[in-house]
N, C-alpha and C positions, 0 to 999 in steps of 0.2 A: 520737906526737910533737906541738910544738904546729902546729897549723891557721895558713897562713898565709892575710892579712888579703885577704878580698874588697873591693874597694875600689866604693867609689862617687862620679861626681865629677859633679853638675850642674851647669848652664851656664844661669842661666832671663832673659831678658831682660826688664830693667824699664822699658819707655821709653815712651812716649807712647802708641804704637800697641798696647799690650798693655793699655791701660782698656778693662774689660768683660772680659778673658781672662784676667787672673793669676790668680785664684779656681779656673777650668777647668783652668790649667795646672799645679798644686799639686797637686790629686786625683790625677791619675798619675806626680807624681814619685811620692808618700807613697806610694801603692799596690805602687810596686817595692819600695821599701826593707821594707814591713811584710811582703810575698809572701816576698825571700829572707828577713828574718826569722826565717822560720816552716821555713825549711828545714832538714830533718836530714841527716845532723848539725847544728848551730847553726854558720853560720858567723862567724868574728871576720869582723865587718861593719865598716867605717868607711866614714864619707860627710863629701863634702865639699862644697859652697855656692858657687857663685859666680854676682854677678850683673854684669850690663850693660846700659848703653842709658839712661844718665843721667850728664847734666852735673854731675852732684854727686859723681862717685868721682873719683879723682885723676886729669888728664889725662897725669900722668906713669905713673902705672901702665895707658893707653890706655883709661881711662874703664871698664877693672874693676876690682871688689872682692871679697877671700875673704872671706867672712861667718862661713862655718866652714870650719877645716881637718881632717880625717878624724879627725874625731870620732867613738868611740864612744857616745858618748851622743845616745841615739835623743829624746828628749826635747827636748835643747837642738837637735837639727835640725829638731825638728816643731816648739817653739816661735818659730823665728827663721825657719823657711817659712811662715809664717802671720802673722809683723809686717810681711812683703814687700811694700809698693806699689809703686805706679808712679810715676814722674817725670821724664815726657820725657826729650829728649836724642835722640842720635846711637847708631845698633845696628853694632857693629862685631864680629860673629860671629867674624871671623878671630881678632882682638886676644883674644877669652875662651877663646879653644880654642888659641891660643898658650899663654896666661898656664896 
């Protein structure tokens, strides 16, 4: 039958206090997603993006944003975790684990 989808959903905070740390905290998203990857069976993997903790995302969506939605493409997730800066703002952990 078909294999239903392992999901993946990050949460990675961009805001002020993560200059110097975003670089560190990338390595081990990437590192889970390429570990199940590699698992047999192959699992339908999708992952999904989202970031907070910058005045630059909508404050009507509570200052998150989906960057990606559970995408199978391992590529567009490794390329768009790796454009990620940081730019201050306000970390409101509740508001991205709601959304």
């Amino acid at each position: 039958g078909e294999r239903r989808p392992l999901l993946i959903v990050f949460a990675l905070d961009v805001s002020g206090s993560m200059d110097g740390l975003i670089e560190s905290a990338k390595i081990p998203m990437w590192d889970v997603v390429n570990e199940l990857a590699k698992a047999k069976p192959t699992p339908n993997l999708r992952v999904s993006l989202y970031t907070y903790g910058t005045d630059t995302h909508d404050a009507k969506a509570g200052w998150v944003k989906k960057e990606i939605d559970l995408s199978t493409d391992l590529d567009e997730v490794y390329a768009k975790l790796n454009k990620l800066r940081t730019g201050g703002g306000t970390e409101l952990v509740a508001r991205v684990t709601q959304t």
